[in-house]
N, C-alpha and C positions, 0 to 999 in steps of 0.2 A: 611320234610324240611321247609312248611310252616309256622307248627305249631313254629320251634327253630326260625323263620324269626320275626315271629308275636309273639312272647313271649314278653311280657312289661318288662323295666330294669329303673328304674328311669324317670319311667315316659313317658318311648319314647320305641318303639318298636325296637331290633335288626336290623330291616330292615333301618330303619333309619341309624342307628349308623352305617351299613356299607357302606349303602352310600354317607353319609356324610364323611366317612373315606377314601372314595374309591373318591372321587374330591381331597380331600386335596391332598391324595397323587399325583395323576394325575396332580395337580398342584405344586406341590413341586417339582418333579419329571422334568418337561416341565417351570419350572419356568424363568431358563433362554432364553431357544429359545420364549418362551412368551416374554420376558422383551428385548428380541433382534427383536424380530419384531416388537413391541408399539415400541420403540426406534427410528427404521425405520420410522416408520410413522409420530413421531413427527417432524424428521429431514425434512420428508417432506415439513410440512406445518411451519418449522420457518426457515429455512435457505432456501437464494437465489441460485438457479442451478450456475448464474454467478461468485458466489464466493468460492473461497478455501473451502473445505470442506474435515476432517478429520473424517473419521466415526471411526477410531478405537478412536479416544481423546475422541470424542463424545459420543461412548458408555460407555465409563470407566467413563466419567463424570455420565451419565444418568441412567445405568444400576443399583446400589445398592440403590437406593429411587424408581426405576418401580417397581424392585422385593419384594420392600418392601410395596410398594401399591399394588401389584398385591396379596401377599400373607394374607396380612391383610382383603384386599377386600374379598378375598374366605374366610375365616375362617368367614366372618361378614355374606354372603351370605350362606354359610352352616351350620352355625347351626341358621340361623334364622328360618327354617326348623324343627330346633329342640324345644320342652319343655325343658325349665327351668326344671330341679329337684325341688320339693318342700320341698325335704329336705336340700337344697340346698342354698332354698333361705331367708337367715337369714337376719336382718335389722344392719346396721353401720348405726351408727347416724341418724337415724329415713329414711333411707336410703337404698333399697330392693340391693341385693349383685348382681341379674342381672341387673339391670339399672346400677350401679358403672360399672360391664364389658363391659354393649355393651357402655357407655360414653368413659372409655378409648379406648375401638377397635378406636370407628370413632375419637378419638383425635390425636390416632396414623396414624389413616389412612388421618385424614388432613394435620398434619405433613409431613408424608411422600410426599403427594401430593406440598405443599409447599419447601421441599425438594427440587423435583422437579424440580419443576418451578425458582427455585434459581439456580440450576444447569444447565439449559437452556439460565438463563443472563447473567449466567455467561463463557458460552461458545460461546454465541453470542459477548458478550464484547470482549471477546479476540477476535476473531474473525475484529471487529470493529477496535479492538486497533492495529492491526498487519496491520490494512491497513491505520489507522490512522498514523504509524510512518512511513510509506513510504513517506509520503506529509511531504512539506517543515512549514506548517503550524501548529504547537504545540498548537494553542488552541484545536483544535478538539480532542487530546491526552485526556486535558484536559476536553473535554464532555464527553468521553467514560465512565471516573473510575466515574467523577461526577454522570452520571446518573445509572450507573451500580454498584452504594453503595443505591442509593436513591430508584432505584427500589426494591433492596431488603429489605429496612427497609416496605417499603410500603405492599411488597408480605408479611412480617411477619406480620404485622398490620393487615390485611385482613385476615390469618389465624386463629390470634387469636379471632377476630372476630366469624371467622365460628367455632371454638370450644367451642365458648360462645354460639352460637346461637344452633347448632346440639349436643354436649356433654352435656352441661349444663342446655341449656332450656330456657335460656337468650333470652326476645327480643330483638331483636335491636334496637328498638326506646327507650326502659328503658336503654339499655344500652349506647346510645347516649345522651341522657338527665344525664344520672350519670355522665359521662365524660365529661360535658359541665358544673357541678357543681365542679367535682373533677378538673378538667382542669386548675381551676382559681388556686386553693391550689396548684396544680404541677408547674406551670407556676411561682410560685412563689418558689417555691423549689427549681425550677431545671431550674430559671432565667440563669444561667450562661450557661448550656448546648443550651437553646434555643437561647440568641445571638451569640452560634457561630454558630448553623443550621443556621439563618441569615446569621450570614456574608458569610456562605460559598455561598448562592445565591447573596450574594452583587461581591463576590471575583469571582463567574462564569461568571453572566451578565456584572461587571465591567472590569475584565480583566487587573488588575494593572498587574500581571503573568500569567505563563502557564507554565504546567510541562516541567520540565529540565531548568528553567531558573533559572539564579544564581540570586540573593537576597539577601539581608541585612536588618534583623529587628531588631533593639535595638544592643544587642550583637553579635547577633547570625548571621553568615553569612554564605551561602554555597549552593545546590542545590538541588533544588523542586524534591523529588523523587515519593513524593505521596500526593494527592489532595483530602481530606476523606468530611465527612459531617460534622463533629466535630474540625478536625485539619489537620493540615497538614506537612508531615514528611520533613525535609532537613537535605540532607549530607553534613555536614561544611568542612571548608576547612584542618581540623586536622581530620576528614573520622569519626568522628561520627554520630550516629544518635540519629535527636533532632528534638520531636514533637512539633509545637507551637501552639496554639489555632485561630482557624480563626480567633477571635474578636481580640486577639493583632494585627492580618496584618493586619486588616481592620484600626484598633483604631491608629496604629503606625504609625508614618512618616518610607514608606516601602521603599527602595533602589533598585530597578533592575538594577541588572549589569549588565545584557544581554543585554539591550535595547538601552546602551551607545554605542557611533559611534566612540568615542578613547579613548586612557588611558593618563592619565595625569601624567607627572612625573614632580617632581617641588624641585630645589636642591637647598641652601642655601650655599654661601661659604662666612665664613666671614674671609676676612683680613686683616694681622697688619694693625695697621694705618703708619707705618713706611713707607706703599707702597707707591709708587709715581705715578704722574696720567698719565705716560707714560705707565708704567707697567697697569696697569686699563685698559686703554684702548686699550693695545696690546692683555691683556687677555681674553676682553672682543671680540675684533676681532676673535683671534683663538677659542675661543670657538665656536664662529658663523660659522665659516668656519669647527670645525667638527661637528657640527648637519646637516651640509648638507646630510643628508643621506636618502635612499628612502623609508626607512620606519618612517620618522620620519617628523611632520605635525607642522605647527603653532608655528615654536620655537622663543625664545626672550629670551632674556642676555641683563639684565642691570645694573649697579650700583642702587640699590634699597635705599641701607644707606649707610652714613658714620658718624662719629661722634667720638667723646674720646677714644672708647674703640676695634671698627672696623670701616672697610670699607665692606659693605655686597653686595657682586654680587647674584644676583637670576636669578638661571636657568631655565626655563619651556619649555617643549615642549609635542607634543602627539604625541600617536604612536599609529597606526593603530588596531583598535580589532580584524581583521583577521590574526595577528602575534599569534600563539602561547605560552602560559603562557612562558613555558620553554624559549622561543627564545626571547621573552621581559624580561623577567630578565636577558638573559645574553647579550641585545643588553644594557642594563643598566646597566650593569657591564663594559662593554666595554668603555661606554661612560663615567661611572667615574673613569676608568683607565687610558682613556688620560686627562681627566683634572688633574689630579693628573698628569703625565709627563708634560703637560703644565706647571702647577705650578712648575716644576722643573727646569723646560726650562728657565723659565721666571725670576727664584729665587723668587718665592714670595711666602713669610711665611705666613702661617696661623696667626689666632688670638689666643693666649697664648700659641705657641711653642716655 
């Protein structure tokens, strides 16, 4: 039994190759009660006891990148146990065919690690962000996704990193120096990308908005549904969605509608000049006499113009922002349905009826 144990096959004895054979499986086998126990533990050491905590979300997030590092990892530790084949080992591009596999193994197993670690910010964030919308306060909505896009460009930054330096062979100080010569070239390439990365820390630390608030740039009106590193999503008031680049909010004269304390309605009626200044001025009474109303702030009615062609009354008043879109259009419906009976009341014609 020995001697079939200790028989050479490519360079590696039998014995090898069944024990090598005999982890993998044991670990493919046991992969998941592994990848549910490391799971456990990291929940340990990143989530607070104090707060909500969902281990089944948690493992569905975490489990398919452990088992993917946990599996890469043994295949990288058992056959390093083993001889290369020398028949095996043919050269790609002046390049030995086991250096090329063990560089992918650890490329994939920093990936996977990275993986990871994305899927942990991102489970912490929701986390963050569900206790974020409880509070009456929507900037911190706004830290959550801000920093929880920004940590992960950073985690992929760092991994490719470690796949330059362990896969490749790459120092990192040559590699830091390349990218301080190529940096200037890209920075010019890819100018428009890096002013909105800017704005989007000018739009976090300055705080013109904050997700969920309604907003008006240039055209485009509606509300902040997502707050990126690049741009930022709002749903208009016709329910599309439309990404705008942070550097236009920052660059643009920006509108927040949210931050307004009333709504301004402002009506124009212009009439014949036939009217008389009895009538003017009786219209101009009953109108005042129905804006008396308890949602309705700061009103004024006056004869604004008159001249050859009308007499123009302007109506203005505000209305509360804690009224309801629906129930301010139809308190403004309401209110030019009685001037219109007013004008009836009173006989006074419009200009060119």
């Amino acid at each position: 039994m020995n001697e079939i144990l200790d028989r050479v096959f490519l360079d590696n004895t039998i014995r090898d190759y069944l024990l090598t054979a005999i982890i993998i499986i044991i670990v493919l086998v046991l992969k998941t009660i592994l990848s549910k126990f490391f799971a456990d533990i990291i929940s340990r050491l990143v989530v607070n006891k104090k707060r909500q905590f969902d281990k089944k979300q948690f493992q569905d997030l975490v489990l398919s990148p452990i088992e993917l590092f946990v599996i890469v990892l043994t295949f990288i530790i058992s056959f390093y146990r083993l001889q290369f084949p020398s028949v095996l080992n043919i050269h790609i591009y002046r390049v030995d065919l086991h250096i090329i596999i063990e560089s992918l193994a650890r490329a994939v197993l920093i990936c996977s690690f990275v993986w990871l670690c994305n899927r942990i910010v991102a489970y912490v964030a929701g986390l963050l962000h569900a206790r974020a919308l409880q509070t009456n306060d929507r900037a911190d909505d706004q830290l959550v996704v801000f920093f929880r896009d920004f940590l992960k460009v950073i985690i992929w930054i760092i991994g490719i990193l470690l796949i330059l330096k362990f896969s490749f062979g790459f120092p990192l100080s040559n590699v830091f120096t390349g990218l301080s010569i190529v940096g200037a070239a890209l920075a010019l390439a890819f100018r428009e990308s890096l002013e909105n990365l800017i704005a989007s820390f000018i739009i976090f630390f300055d705080k013109p908005f904050t997700f969920r608030d309604t907003v008006k740039v240039q055209t485009v009106n509606g509300t902040v549904e997502k707050i990126g590193l690049r741009s930022k999503r709002i749903r208009t008031l016709e329910k599309t969605f439309v990404t705008v680049p942070n550097k236009l909010m920052v660059d643009s004269i920006l509108d927040n509608q949210s931050l307004r304390t009333q709504r301004n309605v402002l009506t124009r009626l212009e009439l014949s000049k036939q009217t008389t200044q009895k009538q003017l001025a009786e219209l101009i009474a009953a109108i005042e006499q129905l804006l008396n109303q308890d949602d309705i702030f700061d009103k004024i009615v006056f004869l604004s113009e008159t001249g050859h062609v009308a007499h123009v009354i302007q109506v203005e008043y505000f209305v509360t922002v804690d009224l309801p879109l629906k129930s301010f259009y139809k308190l403004r419906e309401s209110v030019n349905l009685a001037i219109i009976k007013l004008l009836e009341e009173k006989e006074v014609v419009l200009a060119g009826a």
